[in-house]
N, C-alpha and C positions, 0 to 999 in steps of 0.2 A: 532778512536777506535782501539785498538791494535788486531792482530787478536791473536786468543786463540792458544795455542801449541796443535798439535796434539797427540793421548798417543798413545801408544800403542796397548791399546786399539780401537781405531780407526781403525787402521791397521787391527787388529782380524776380526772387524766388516765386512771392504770393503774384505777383501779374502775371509769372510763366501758369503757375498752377490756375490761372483763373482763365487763360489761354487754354490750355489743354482741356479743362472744365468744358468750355464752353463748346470748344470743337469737339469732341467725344460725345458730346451730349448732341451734335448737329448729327454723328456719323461722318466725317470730315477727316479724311486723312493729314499726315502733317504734307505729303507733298500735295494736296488739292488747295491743302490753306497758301502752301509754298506758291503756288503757281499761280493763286486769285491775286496776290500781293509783289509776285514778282521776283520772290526769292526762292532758295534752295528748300528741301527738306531740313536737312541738316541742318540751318540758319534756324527754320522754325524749333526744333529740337535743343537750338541751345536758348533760347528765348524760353521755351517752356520748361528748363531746367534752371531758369537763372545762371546761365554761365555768361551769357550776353544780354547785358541793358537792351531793351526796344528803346527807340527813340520815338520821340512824341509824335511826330509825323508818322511812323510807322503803324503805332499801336492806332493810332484815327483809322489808318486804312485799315488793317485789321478788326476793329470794333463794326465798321461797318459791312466787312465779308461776313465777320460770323452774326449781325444784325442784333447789338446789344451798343448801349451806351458806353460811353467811356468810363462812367462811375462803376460798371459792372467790374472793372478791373484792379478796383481798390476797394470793395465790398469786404465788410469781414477784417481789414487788415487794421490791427488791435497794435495802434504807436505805445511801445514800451513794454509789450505782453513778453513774458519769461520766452515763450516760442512763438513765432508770426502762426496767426492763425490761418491754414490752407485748409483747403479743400480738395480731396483728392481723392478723385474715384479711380477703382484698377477698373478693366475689361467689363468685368460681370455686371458692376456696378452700373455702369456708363451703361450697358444694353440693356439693363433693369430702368433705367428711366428713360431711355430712349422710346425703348416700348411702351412703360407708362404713358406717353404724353400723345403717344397714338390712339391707344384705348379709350375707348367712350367713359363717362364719367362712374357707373356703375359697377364696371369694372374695374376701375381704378381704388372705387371705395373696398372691394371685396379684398383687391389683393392687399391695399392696405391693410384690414384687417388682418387678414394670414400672416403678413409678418410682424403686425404687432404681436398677435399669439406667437409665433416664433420668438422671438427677443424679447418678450415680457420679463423676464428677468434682466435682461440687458440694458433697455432705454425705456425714457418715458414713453408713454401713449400718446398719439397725435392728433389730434381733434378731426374725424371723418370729412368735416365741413372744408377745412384748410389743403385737400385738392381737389377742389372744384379750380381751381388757377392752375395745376399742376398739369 
């Protein structure tokens, strides 16, 4: 099966999703990011959806409100993969590592734990050592 070309399109989507990533993970609403950059809420929201292209100048300023590199926004994004590979936390998720990255390190390890026993049938196991960064 031939795999599909990716559009442009695609692209838009995975840098919105890495947008939203990144702000939900800061606690960052879309009109606080809107306001640091100058623009609407709604402007932010279509950016994070891939309905609107960021422009290069824009996504700069933006990498540097939410304090990540520019490469942060093309991480992950797999040229010619069947589907663009996203990243995409709902609510729970985004508050589940937000708090994570508050938590002292031992903490961090425990709850790790729990949800490995939680999803042990579902994903691999993650090496304990591998959030000491997190």
């Amino acid at each position: 099966m031939p795999r599909r070309k990716v559009t442009v399109h695609d692209l838009d989507r995975h840098i919105g999703g890495r947008i939203r990533l990144r702000r939900t993970l800061l606690g960052m609403s879309q009109t606080a990011l809107g306001n640091a950059i100058g623009l609407t809420f709604q402007q932010i929201q279509k950016y994070e959806r891939g309905n609107n292209r960021v422009a290069a100048s824009t996504l700069y300023v933006i990498a540097e409100v939410l304090d990540v590199p520019l490469s942060f926004f093309f991480d992950d994004f797999k040229q010619g993969a069947d589907t663009p590979q996203r990243q995409d936390f709902d609510r729970s998720s985004a508050a589940i590592a937000r708090l994570a990255m508050q938590a002292p390190e031992g903490v961090r390890k425990h709850v790790l734990g729990l949800l490995q026993s939680l999803a042990e049938d579902e994903a691999p196991a993650v090496d304990a050592s591998d959030t000491a960064a997190a």
